[in-house]
C-alpha positions as CSV (number, residue, x, y, z in Angstrom):
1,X,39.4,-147.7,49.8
2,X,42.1,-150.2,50.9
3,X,44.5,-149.2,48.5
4,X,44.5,-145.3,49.9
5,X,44.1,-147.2,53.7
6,X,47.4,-148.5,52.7
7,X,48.9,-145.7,51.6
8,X,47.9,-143.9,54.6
9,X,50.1,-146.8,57.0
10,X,52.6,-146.4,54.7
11,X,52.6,-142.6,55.1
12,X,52.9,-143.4,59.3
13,X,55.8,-145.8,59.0
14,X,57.8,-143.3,56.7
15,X,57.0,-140.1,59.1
16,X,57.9,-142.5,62.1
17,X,61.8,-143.7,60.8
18,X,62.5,-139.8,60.1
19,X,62.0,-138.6,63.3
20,X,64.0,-141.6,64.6
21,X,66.7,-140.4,62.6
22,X,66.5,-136.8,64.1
23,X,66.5,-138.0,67.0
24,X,69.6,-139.7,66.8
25,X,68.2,-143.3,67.9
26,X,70.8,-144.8,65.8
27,X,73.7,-143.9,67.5
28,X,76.4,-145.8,65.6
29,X,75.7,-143.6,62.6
30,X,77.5,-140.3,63.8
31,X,78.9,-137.8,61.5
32,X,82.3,-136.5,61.0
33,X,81.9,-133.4,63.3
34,X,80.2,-135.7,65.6
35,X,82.9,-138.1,66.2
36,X,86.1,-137.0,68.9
37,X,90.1,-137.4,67.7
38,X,91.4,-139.1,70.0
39,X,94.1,-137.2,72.0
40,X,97.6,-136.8,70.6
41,X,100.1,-137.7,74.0
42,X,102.5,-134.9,74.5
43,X,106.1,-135.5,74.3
44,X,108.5,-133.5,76.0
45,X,111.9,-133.5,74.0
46,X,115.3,-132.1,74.6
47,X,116.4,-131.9,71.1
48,X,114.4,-128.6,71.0
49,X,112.4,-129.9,68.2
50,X,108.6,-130.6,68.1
51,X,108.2,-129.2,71.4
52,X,104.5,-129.3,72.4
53,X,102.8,-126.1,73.1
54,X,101.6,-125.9,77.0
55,X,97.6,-125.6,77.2
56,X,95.5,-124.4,80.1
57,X,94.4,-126.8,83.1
58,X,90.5,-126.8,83.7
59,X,89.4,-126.0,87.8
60,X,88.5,-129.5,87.7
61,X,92.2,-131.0,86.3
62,X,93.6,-128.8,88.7
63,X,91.4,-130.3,91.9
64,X,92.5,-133.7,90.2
65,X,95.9,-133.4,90.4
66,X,96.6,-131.3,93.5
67,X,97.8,-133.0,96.6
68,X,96.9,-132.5,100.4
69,X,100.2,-130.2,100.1
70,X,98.4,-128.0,98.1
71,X,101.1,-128.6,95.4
72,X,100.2,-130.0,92.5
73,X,101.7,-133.4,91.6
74,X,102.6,-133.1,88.1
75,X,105.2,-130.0,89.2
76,X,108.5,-130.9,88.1
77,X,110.0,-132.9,90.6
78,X,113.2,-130.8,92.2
79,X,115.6,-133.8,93.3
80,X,115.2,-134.9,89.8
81,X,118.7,-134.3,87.9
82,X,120.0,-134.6,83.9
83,X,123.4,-135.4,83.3
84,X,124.7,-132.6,81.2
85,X,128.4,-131.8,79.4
86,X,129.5,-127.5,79.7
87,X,132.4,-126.9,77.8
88,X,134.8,-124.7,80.7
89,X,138.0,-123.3,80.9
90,X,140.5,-125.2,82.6
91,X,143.7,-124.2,84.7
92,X,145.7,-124.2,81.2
93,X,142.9,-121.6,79.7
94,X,141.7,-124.5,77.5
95,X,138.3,-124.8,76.8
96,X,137.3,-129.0,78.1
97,X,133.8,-130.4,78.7
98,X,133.0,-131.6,82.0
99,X,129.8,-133.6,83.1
100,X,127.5,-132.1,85.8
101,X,124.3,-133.2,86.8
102,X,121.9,-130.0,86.8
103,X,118.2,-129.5,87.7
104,X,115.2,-131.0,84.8
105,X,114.1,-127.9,83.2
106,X,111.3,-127.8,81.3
107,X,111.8,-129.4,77.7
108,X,112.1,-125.9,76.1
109,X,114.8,-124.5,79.0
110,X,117.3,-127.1,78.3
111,X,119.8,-124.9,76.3
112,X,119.0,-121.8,78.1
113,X,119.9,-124.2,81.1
114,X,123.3,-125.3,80.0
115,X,124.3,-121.4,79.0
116,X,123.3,-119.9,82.3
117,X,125.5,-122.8,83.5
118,X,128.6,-121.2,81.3
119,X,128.3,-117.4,83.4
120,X,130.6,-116.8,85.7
121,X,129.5,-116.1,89.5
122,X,126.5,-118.1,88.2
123,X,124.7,-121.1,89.6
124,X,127.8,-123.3,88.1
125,X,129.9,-122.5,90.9
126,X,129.4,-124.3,93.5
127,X,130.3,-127.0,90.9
128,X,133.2,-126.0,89.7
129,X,136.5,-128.1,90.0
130,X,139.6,-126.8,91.4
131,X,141.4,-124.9,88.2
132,X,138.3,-124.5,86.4
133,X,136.2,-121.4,85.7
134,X,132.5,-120.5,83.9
135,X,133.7,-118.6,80.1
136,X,131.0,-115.7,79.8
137,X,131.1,-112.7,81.7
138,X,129.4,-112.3,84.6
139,X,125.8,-111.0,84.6
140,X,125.1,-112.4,81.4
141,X,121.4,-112.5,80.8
142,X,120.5,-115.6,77.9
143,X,116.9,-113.3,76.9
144,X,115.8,-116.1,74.3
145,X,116.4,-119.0,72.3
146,X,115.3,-119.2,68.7
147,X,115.9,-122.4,66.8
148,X,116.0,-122.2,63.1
149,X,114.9,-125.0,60.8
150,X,118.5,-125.6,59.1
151,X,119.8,-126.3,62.9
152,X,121.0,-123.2,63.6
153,X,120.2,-122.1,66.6
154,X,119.8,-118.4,67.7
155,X,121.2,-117.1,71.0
156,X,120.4,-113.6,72.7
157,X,122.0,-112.1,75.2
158,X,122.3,-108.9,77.3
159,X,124.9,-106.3,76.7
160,X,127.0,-107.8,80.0
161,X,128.1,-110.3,77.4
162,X,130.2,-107.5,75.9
163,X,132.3,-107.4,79.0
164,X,134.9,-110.3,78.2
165,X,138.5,-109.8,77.7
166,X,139.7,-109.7,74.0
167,X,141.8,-113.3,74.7
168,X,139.0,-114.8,75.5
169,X,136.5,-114.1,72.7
170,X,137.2,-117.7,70.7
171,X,137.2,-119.8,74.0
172,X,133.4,-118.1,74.4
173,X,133.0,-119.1,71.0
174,X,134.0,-122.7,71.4
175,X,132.4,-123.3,74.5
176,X,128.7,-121.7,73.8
177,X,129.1,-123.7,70.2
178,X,130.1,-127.0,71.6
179,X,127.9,-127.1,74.4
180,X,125.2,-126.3,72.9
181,X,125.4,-128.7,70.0
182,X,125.4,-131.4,72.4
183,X,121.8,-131.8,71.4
184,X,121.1,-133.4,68.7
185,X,118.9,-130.7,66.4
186,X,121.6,-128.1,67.5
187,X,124.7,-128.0,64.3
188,X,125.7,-124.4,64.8
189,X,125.2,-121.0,67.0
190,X,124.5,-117.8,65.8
191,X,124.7,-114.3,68.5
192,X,122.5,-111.4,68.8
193,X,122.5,-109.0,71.7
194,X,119.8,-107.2,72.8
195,X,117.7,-108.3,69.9
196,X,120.4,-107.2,66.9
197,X,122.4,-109.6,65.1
198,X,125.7,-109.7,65.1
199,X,128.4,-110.3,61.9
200,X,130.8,-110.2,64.2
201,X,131.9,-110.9,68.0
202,X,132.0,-107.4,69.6
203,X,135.5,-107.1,71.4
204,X,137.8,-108.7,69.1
205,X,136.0,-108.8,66.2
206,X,136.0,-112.4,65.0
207,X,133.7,-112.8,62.0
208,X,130.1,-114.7,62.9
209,X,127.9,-114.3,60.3
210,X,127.9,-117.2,59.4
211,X,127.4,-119.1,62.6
212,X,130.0,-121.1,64.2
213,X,129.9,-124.9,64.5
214,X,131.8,-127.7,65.5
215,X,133.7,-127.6,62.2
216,X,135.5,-124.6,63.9
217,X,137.1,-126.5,65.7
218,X,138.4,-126.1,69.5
219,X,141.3,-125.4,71.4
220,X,142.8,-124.8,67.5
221,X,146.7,-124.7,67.0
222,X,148.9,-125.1,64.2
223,X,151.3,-127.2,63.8
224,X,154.3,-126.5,62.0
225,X,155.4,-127.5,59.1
226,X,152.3,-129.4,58.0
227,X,151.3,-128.7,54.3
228,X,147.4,-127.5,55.0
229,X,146.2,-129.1,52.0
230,X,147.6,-132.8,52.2
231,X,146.4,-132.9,55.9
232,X,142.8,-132.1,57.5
233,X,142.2,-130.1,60.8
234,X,140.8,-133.5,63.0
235,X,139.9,-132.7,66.7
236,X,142.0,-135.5,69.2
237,X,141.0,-135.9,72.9
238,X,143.9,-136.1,75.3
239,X,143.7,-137.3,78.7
240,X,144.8,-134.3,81.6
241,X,145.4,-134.7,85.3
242,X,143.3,-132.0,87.5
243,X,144.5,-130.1,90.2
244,X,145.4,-132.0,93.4
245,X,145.4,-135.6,91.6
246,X,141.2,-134.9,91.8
247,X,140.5,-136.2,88.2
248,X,141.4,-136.9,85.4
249,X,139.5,-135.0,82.5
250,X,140.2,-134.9,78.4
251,X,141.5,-132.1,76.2
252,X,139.6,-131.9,72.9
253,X,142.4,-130.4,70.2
254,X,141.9,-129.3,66.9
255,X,145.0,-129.9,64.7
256,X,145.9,-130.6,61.4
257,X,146.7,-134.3,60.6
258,X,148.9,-135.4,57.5
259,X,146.3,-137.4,55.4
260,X,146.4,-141.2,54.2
261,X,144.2,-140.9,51.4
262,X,143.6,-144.7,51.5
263,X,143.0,-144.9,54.9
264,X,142.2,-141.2,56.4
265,X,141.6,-143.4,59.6
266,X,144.6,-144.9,60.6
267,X,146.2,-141.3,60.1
268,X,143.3,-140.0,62.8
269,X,144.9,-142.9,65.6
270,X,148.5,-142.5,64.4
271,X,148.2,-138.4,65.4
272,X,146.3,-139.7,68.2
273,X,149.5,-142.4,69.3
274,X,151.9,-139.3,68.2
275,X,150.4,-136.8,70.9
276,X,149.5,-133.2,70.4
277,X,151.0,-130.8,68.4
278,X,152.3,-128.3,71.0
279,X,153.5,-128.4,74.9
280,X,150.9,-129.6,77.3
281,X,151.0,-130.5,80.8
282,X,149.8,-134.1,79.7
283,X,149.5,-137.7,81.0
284,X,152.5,-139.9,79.3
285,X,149.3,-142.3,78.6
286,X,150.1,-144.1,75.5
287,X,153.2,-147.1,75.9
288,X,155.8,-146.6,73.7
289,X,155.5,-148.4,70.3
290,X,152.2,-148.8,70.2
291,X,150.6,-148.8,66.6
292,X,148.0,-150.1,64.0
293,X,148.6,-153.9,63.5
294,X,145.9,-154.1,60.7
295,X,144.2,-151.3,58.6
296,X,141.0,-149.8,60.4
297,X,137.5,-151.2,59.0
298,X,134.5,-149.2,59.0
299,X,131.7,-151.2,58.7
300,X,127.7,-150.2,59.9
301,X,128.8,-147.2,61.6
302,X,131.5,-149.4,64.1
303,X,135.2,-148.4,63.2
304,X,137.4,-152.2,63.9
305,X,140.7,-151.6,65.3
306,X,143.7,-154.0,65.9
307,X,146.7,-152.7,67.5
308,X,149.8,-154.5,68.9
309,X,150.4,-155.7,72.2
310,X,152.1,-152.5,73.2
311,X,148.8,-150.7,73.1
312,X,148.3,-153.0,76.5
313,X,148.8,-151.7,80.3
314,X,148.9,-155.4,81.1
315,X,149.5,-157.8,78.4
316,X,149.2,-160.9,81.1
317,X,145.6,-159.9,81.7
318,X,144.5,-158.4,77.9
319,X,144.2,-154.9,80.1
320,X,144.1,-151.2,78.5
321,X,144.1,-148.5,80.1
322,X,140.7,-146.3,80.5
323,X,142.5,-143.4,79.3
324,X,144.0,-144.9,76.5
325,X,140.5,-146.7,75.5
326,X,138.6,-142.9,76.1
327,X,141.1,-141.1,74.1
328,X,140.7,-143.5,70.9
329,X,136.9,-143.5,71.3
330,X,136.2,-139.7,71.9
331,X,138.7,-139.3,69.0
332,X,137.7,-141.6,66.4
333,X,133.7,-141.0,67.2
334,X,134.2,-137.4,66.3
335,X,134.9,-138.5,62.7
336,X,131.6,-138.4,60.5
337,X,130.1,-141.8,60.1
338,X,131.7,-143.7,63.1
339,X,129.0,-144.1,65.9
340,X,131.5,-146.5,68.1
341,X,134.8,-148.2,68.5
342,X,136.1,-151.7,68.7
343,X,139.5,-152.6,70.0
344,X,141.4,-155.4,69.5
345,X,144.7,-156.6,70.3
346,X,146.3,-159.1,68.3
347,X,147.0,-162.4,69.7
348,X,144.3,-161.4,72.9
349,X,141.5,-163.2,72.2
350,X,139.0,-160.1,74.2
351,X,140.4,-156.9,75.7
352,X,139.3,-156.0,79.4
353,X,139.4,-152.3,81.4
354,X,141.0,-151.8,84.2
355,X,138.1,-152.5,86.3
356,X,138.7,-156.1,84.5
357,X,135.1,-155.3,82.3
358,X,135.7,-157.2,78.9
359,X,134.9,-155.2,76.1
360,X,132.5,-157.2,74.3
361,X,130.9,-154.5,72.3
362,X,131.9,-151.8,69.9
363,X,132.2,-148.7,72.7
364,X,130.9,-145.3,72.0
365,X,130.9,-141.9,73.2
366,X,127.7,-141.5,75.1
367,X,128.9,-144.6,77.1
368,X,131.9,-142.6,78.5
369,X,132.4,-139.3,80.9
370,X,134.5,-136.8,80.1
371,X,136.0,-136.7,83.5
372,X,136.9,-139.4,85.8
373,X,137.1,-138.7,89.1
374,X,140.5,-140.6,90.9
């Protein structure tokens, strides 16, 4: 009689923890499906990578983030401004980046952005220094943007693009490709129009079906009487005066350069010291006898340079000039492997600019413009 009395309680208690269990009294026991993932933060990136996709605002986010306005307050911001570089033609017809500050687009607009930026009569104008002039035809339309996993990054335009004179066709070339690899995902540029691909540009014929990248090169010219395969075709960056003493801005040209095999480097500055290849409306900006007074070191991605004291605007105060110090950076950083420059003089113990700032560390591009405004 007690035994089964027993069983009986027993019985109650097991009956009783089950339907605590389905009830979900013990709360710290939750299942998989039960438990949340916590919420991945959004990134918005201009390297057109990895962008997130946009997702839909509830009625009660929207109340949330609307203001008395009636705006709401995570709209982009339109006094905010991105410093960008477009790659335009210049009073010489030579295609030179200059640095404008344009609108924050949306992480996925940023190279549709810059090309609508390169059409002529297009919202570049107002910015436009005297001399200097948008490179696609006007009326351009950029339909879409489609970047492919190898870097390459598809561009499709309207048949207006067809419209350019046959002289132009590389400087279109050269510009779309150089500023649009400006970001860093971006190594070459391939055309379609109208949604068809295109082996070739369509006035003059140039052949694209490859894609055309920096390798290209820009503003390219051959030199004479350079053997082609004991020299390399090496892009220099010389400095140019604008139109009514305005700026100065730099000329990127594509040459080839008789090769040190030991040193490939010190070849690079000596072209650079030498001047280009061809007649050019330059600045005189590099003192005469100026040269390497040691070979260039490479070492962690910072290329050491020591040049004699010639290389100096001011020897009494250790000053160089910014154009000279510009010229040898945007150079020498377009060379695979160098990330920045240092410059030292022999027998100067630092180097300073002309706005007397020492140089105290390696310089490189990204911490210069490509136009200086006098």
């Amino acid at each position: 009689m007690k035994i089964d009395l027993a069983k009986k309680y027993v019985g109650i208690v097991l009956l009783c923890l089950l339907l605590l269990v389905g009830c979900g009294v013990f709360e710290g026991e939750q299942t998989l499906d039960q438990i949340d993932a916590p919420p991945e933060e959004a990134e918005l990136t201009e390297d057109l990578d990895n962008i997130p996709e946009e997702t839909e605002d509830t009625e009660e986010d929207n109340e949330e983030t609307e203001g008395d306005n009636g705006q709401e307050e995570n709209e982009p911001n339109s006094s905010e401004s991105v410093s960008r570089v477009l790659y335009l033609l210049d009073q010489n017809g030579l295609v030179v980046p200059y640095e404008v500050q344009l609108p924050s687009p949306d992480s996925k607009e940023v190279a549709k952005q810059v090309l609508e930026y390169l059409v002529q009569d297009g919202p570049v104008t107002s910015m436009l220094p005297s001399g200097f002039q948008a490179v696609l035809p006007a009326g351009t339309e950029i339909i879409d943007l489609n970047l492919e996993a190898d870097g390459t990054l598809v561009v499709n335009v309207s048949d207006d693009f067809k419209t350019y004179q046959a002289e132009n066709e590389q400087k279109i070339l050269e510009s779309m490709t150089h500023t649009l690899t400006q970001f860093e995902n971006v190594q070459r540029v391939k055309l379609w129009i109208n949604g068809e691909e295109q082996n070739e540009m369509p006035v003059n014929g140039t052949p694209i079906s490859d894609g055309y990248s920096r390798a290209n090169g820009i503003n390219v010219h051959q030199v004479q009487g350079v053997d082609i395969m004991e020299s390399k075709a090496t892009t220099l960056y010389f400095p140019m005066q604008g139109q009514g003493d305005e700026m100065v801005y730099f000329v990127p040209i594509t040459q080839h350069v008789p090769m040190d095999e030991e040193n490939t480097y010190q070849s690079v500055v000596q072209a650079l010291m030498d001047g280009p290849a061809f007649d050019l409306p330059l600045q005189h900006f590099v003192n005469t006898g100026s040269e390497l007074a040691a070979a260039p070191v490479l070492e962690d991605g910072v290329l050491s340079l020591t040049f004699n004291e010639n290389i100096l605007s001011n020897s009494a105060k250790s000053e160089i000039a910014d154009e000279v110090m510009k010229s040898i950076v945007l150079t020498l950083t377009e060379q695979e492997g160098i990330e920045a420059v240092e410059v030292n003089v022999e027998n100067h113990k630092e180097v300073i600019s002309e706005s007397e700032q020492p140089y105290t560390e390696p310089v490189s591009k990204e911490m210069l413009t490509p136009t200086e405004s006098l």
